[in-house]
TORTI-945180 format. One line per field, with one value per residue (C-alpha): residue number from 1; residue in one letter; z, x, y. Coordinates in nm, 2 decimals. Each point is the difference from the previous one (the first is absolute). Layout:
<sites>
n: [NUM, ...]
res: [A, ...]
Z: [Z, ...]
X: [X, ...]
Y: [Y, ...]
</sites>
This chain:
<sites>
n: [1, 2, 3, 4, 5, 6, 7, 8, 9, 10, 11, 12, 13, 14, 15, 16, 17, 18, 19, 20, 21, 22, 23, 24, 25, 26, 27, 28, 29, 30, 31, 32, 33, 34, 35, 36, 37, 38, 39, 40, 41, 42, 43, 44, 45, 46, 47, 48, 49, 50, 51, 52, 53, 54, 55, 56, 57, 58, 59, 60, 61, 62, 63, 64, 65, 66, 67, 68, 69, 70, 71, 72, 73, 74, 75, 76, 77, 78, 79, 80, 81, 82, 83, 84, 85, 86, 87, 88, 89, 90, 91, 92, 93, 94, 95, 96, 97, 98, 99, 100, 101, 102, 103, 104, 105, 106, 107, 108, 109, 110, 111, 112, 113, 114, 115, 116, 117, 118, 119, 120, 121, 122, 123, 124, 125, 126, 127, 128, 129, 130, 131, 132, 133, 134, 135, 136, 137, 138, 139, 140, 141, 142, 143, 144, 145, 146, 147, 148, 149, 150, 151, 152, 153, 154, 155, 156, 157, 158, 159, 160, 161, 162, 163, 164, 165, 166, 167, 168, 169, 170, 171, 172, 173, 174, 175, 176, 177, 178, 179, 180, 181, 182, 183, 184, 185, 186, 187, 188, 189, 190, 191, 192, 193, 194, 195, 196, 197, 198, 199, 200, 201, 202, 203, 204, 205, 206, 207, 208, 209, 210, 211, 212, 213, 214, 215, 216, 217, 218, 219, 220, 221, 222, 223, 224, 225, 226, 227, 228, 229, 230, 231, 232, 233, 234, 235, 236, 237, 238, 239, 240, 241, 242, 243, 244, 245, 246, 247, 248, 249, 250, 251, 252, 253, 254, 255, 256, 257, 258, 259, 260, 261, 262, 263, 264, 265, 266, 267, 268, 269, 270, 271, 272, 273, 274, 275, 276, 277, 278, 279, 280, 281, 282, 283, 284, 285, 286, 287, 288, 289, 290, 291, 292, 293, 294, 295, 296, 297, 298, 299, 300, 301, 302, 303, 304, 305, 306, 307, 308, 309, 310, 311, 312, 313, 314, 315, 316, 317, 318, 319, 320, 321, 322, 323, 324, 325, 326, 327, 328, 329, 330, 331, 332, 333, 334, 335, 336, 337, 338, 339, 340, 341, 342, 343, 344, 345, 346, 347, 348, 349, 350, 351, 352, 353, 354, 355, 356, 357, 358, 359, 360, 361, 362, 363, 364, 365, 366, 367, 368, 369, 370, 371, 372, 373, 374, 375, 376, 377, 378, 379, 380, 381, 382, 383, 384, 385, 386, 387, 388, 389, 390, 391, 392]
res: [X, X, X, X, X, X, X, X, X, X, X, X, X, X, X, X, X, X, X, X, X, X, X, X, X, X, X, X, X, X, X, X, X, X, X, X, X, X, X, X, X, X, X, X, X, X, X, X, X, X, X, X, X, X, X, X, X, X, X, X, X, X, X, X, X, X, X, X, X, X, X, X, X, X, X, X, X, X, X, X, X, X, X, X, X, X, X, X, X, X, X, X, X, X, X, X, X, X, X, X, X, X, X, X, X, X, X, X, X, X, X, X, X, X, X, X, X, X, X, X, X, X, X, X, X, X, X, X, X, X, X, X, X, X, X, X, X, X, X, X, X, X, X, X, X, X, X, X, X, X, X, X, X, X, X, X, X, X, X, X, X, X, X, X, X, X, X, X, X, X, X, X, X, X, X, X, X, X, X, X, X, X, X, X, X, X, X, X, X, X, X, X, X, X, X, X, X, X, X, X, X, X, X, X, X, X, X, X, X, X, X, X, X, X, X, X, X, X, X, X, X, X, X, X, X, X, X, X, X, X, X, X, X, X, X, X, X, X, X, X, X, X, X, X, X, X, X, X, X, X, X, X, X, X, X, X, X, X, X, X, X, X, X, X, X, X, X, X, X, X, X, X, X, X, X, X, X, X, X, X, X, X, X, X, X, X, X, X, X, X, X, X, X, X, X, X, X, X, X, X, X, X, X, X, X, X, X, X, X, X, X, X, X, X, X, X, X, X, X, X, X, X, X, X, X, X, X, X, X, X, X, X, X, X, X, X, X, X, X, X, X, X, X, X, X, X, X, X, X, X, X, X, X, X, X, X, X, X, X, X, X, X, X, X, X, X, X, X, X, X, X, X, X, X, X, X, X, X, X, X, X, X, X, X, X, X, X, X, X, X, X, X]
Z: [4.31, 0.22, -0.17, -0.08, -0.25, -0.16, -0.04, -0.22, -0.28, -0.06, -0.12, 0.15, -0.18, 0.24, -0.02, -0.44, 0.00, 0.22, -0.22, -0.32, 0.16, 0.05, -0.35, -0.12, 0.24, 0.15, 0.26, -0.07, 0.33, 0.28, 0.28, -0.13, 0.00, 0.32, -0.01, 0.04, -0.03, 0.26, 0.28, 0.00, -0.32, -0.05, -0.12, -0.33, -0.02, 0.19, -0.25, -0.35, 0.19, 0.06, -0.36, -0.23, 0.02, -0.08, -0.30, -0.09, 0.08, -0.04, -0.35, -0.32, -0.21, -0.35, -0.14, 0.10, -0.29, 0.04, 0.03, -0.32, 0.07, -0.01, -0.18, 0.27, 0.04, 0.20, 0.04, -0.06, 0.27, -0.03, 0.02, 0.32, 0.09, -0.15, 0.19, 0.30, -0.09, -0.11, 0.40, 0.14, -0.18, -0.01, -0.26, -0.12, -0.32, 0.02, 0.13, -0.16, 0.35, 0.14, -0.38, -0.14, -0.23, 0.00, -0.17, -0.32, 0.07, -0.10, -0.29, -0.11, 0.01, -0.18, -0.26, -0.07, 0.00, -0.19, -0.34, -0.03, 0.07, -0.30, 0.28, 0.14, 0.31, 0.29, 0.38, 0.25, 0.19, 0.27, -0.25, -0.30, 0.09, 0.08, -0.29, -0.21, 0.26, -0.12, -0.39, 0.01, 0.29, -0.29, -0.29, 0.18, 0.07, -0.38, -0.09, -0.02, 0.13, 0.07, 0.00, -0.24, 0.04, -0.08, 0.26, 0.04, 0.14, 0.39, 0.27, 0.07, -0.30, 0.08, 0.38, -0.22, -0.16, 0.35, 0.18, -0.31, -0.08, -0.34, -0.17, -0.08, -0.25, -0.17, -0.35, -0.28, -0.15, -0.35, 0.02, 0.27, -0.06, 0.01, 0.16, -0.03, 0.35, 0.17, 0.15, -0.11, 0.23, -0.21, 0.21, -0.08, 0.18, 0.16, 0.38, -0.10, -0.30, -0.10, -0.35, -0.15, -0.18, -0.30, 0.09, -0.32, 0.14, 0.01, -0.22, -0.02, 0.43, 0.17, 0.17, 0.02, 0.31, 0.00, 0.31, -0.02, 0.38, -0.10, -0.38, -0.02, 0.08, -0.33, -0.15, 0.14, -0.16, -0.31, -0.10, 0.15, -0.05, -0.32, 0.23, 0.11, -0.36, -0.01, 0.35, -0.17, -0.06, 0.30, 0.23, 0.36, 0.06, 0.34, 0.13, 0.33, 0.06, 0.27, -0.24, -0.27, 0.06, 0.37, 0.23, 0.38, 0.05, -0.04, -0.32, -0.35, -0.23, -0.19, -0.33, -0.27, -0.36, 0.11, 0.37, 0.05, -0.15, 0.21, 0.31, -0.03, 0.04, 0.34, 0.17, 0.33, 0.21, 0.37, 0.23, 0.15, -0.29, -0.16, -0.33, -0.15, 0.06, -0.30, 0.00, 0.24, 0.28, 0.26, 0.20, -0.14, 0.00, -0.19, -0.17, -0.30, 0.16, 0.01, -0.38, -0.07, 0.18, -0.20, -0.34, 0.07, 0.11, -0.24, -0.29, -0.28, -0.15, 0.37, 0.06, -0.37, 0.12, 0.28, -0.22, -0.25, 0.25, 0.10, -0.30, -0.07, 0.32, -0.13, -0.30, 0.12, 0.29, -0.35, -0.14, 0.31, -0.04, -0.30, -0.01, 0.26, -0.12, 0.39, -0.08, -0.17, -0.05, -0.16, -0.18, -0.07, 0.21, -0.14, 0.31, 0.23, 0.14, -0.05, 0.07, -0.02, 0.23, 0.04, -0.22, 0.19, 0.38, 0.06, 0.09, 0.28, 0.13, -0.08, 0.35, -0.11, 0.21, 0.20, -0.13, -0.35, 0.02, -0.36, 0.03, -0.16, -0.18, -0.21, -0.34, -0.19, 0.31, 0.01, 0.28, -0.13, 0.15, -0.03, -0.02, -0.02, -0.06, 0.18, 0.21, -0.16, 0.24, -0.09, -0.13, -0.27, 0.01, 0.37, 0.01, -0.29, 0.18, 0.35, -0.19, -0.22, 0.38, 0.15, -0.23, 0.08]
X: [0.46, 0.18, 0.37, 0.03, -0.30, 0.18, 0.28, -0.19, -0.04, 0.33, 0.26, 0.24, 0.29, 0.15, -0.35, 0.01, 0.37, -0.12, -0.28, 0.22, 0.29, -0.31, -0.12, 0.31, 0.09, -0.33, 0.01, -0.08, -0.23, -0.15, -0.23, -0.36, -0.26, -0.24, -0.33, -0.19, 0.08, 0.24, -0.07, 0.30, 0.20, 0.39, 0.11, 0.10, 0.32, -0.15, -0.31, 0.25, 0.23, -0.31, -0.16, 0.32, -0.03, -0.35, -0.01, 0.34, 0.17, -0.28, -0.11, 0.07, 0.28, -0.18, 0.45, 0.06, 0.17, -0.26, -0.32, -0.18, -0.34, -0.27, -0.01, 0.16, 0.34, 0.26, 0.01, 0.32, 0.17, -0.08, -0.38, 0.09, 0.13, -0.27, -0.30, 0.17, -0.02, -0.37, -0.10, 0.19, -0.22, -0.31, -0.14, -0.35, -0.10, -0.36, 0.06, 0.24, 0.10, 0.09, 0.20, 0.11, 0.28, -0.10, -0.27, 0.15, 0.29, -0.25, -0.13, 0.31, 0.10, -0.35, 0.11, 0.33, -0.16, -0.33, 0.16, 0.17, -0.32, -0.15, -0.23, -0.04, -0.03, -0.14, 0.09, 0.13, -0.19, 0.16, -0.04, -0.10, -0.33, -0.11, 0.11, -0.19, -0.31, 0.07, 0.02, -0.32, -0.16, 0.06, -0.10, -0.36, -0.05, 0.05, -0.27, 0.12, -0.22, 0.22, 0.37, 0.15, 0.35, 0.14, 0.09, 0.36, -0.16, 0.13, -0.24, -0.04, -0.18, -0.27, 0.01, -0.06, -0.31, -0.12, 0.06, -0.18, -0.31, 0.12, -0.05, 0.37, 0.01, 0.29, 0.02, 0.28, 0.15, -0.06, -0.38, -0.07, -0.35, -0.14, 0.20, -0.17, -0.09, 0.29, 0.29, 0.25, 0.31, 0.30, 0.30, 0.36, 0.20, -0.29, 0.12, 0.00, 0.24, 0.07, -0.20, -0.02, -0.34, -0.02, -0.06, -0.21, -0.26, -0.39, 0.05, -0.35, -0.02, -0.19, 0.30, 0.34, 0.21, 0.36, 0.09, 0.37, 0.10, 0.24, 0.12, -0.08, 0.39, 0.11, -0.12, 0.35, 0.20, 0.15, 0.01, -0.30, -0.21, -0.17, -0.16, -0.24, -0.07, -0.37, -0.02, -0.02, -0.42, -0.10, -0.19, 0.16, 0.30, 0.08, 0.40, 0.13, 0.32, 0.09, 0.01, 0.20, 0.14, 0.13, -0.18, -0.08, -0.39, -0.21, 0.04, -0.23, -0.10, -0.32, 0.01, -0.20, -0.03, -0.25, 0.10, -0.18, -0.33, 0.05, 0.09, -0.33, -0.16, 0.14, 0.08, -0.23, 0.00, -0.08, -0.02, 0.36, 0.17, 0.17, 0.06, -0.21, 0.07, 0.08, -0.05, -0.04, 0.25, -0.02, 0.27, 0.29, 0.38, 0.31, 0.05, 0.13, 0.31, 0.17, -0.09, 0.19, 0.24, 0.07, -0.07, 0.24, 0.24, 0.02, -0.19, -0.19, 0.27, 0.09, -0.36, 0.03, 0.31, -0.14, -0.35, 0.21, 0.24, -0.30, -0.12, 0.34, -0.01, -0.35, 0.15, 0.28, -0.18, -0.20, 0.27, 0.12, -0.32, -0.02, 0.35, -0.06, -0.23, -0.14, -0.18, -0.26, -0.10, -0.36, 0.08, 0.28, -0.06, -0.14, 0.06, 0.25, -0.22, 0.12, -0.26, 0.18, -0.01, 0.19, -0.11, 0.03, -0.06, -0.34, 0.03, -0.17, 0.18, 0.32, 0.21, 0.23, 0.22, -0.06, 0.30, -0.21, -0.33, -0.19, -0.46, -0.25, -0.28, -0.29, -0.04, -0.30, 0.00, 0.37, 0.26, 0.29, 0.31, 0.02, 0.29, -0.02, 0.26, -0.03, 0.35, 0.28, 0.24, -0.18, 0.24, -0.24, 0.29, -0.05, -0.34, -0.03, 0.27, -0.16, -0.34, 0.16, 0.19, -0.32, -0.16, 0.26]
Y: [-0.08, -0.25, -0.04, -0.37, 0.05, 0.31, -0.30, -0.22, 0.26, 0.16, -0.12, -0.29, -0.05, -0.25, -0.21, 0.04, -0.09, -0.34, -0.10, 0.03, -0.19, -0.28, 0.05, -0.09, -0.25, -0.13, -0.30, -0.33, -0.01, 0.17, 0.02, -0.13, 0.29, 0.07, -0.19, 0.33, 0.37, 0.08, 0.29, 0.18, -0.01, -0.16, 0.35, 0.04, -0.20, -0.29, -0.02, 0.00, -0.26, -0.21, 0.06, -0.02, -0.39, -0.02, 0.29, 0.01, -0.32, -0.27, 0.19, -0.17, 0.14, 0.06, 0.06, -0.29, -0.26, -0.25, 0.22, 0.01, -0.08, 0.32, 0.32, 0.19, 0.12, 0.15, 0.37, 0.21, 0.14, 0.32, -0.05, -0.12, 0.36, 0.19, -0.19, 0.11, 0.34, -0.01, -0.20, 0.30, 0.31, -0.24, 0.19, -0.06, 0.10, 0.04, 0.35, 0.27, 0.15, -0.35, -0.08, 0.37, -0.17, -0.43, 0.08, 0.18, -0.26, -0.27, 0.18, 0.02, -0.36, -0.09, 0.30, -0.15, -0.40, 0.09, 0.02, -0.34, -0.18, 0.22, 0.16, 0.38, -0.01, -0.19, -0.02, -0.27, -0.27, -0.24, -0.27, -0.14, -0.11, 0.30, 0.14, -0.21, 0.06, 0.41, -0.09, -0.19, 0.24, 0.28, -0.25, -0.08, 0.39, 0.03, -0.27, -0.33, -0.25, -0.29, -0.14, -0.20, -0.20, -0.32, -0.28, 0.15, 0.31, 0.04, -0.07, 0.36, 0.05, -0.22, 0.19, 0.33, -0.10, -0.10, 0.35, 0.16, -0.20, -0.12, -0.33, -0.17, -0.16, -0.26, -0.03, -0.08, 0.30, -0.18, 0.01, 0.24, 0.07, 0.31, 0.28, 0.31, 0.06, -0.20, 0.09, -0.23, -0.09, -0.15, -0.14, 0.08, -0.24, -0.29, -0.08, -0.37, -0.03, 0.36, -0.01, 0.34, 0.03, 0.20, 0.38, 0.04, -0.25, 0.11, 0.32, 0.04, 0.00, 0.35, -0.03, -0.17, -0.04, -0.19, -0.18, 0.05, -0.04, -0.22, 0.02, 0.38, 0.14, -0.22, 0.35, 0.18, -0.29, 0.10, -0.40, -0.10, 0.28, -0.14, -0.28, 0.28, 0.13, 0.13, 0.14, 0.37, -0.13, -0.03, 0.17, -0.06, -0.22, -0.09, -0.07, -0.15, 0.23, -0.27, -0.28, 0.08, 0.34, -0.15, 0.22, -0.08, -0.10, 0.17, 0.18, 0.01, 0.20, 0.04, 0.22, 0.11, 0.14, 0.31, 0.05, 0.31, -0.20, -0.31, 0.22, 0.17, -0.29, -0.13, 0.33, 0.08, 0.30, 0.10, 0.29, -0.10, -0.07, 0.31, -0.17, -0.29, -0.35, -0.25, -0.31, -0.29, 0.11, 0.28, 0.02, -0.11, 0.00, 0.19, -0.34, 0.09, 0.20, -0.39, 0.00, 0.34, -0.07, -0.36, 0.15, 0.38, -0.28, -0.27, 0.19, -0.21, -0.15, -0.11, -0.17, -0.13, -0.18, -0.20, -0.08, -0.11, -0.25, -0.16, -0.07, -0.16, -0.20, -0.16, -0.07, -0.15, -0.19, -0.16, -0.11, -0.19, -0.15, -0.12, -0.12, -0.25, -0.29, -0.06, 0.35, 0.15, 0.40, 0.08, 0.28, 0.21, 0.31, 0.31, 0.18, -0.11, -0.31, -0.32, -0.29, -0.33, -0.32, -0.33, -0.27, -0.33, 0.18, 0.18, 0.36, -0.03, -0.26, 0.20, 0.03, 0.30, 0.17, 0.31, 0.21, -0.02, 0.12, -0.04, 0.03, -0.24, 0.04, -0.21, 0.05, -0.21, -0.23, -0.06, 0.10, 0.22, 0.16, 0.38, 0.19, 0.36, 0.20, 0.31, -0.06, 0.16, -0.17, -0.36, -0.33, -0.15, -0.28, -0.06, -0.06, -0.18, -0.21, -0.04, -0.10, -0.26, -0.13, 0.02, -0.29, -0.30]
</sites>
């Protein structure tokens, strides 16, 4: 095989040690990308100095002070590390002879996860849509003949009853109707204002799934944890690890009371596969070694930490609030979102700053700011600040 292609797949230790000099120090600009897909290649240094602008140095920095705007966070440092080791190995775990050891490495992160979420077992999804597309997959194999959530349920619930043929249907958890043959989705932590809905909700459900993408890692908290009470009845919970237990994209998990009855459900075989396939995914990557590698490093108590913070930096970002009388929150948060908006400027008309980056949402017809507090690096003082400046 002719040598330069030998080249591309061992090892280059000069060529790693240049790309993490640019991670670290990416450029400001560069050369703008080709029109179309160039004939002979830049070689490999030529194509990270022409990329590290565009993916490195024109990204948005979710540690920055300001940034406190979506339910997505920076990832420690040592995730970083650890996804480089997973592109080198490539492993895919649909196969035990391409994944001899991910494979038991992400049962054991599920193994040591399942039990705070008052679950058994489970396995991991690229996100939290398609876990709740696996927990409702499972809860129409098992009978239920539609989909019930409230209005804070996230859009991919709605998408779920779509894929499977379902009827959705929105209701008040107060006077649910009858539940028998639904599968009932209750959301920990709404994308809108963080409400926590109450776990016990629809006891008398077929089955009961908690969207808890968001709120669901209160659960290792040992002051928070209470916010999740009632978790322990339901039948499937799913959990977006990179929300609230600060993993890189694409990371989820989707987890269940009786695994090895809910697996049965969704598990498929063919005449290449050596062991069957669960779930919605085929091919798919070591994902969760950035997840061990976060919780062997920073333990429970080490996650709880940062959870907690952020909570703290909501809180504290309220108070700002509601100490100045040009502002207004909606509600205290429940889950780290603040919703709160100038009182004499619209928000939409709001010119704020670009060091402070905070999202919008409507609520009842009404424009809101939305603060999130998912950076642990975030200044609730500064961009309560630069809004406030914004508005003269």
């Amino acid at each position: 095989m002719d040598e330069g292609v030998n080249a591309a797949f061992e090892p280059d230790r000069a060529g790693l040690q240049h790309g993490l000099e640019l991670l670290l120090a990416p450029p400001d600009t560069g050369p703008p990308l080709p029109d179309h897909l160039p004939d002979t290649g830049l070689g490999e240094s030529g194509a990270l100095e022409q990329l590290a602008p565009i993916v490195l140095g024109a990204a948005q920095d979710l540690s920055a002070p300001g940034f406190m705007a979506h339910m997505d966070p920076p990832a420690p440092w040592i995730t970083w590390a650890v996804t480089q080791w997973v592109v080198s190995r490539n492993q895919n775990l649909l196969h035990p002879e391409t994944a001899p050891a991910a494979r038991a490495l992400e049962q054991r992160v599920v193994d040591w996860l399942a039990p705070f979420f008052a679950m058994d077992g489970g396995h991991l999804t690229p996100g939290s849509t398609l876990a709740n597309l696996t927990a409702l997959w499972v809860a129409r194999e098992r009978g239920c003949t539609e989909v019930v959530a409230t209005t804070n349920a996230h859009v991919s619930v709605e998408k779920s009853a779509s894929i499977l043929g379902v009827p959705l249907r929105l209701v008040d958890w107060d006077d649910p109707g009858d539940l028998r043959t639904s599968a009932v989705v209750i959301t920990a932590g709404a994308t809108a204002t963080g409400e926590i809905e109450k776990m016990h909700a629809a006891l008398g459900a077929k089955w009961r799934h908690i969207d808890a993408a968001w709120a669901g890692p209160l659960r290792l908290s040992e002051r928070h944890r209470l916010l999740m009470h009632g978790m322990e009845t339901a039948d499937s919970v799913s959990v977006s690890a990179h929300k609230w237990l600060f993993q890189p994209k694409e990371s989820a998990l989707v987890l269940f009371a009786d695994t090895e009855r809910a697996h049965a459900r969704i598990t498929t075989g063919a005449g290449y596969l050596a062991t069957p396939n669960v779930g919605v995914l085929g091919s798919h990557a070591a994902s969760a070694a950035p997840l061990a590698a976060t919780l062997l490093a920073y333990g429970r108590a080490g996650v709880a930490a940062w959870i907690d913070h952020a909570m703290d930096q909501a809180d504290e970002l309220h108070r700002l609030v509601e100490a100045d009388p040009d502002l207004e929150a909606r509600t205290p948060p429940q889950s780290g979102v603040v919703n709160w908006r100038h009182r004499r400027v619209a928000t939409q008309d709001l010119v704020i700053p670009p060091e402070v980056v905070v999202s919008t949402v409507d609520i009842d017809g009404e424009r809101w700011l939305r603060s999130v507090a998912a950076n642990p690096l975030a200044d609730p003082a500064l961009v309560v600040d630069r809004v406030v400046r914004s508005a003269r």
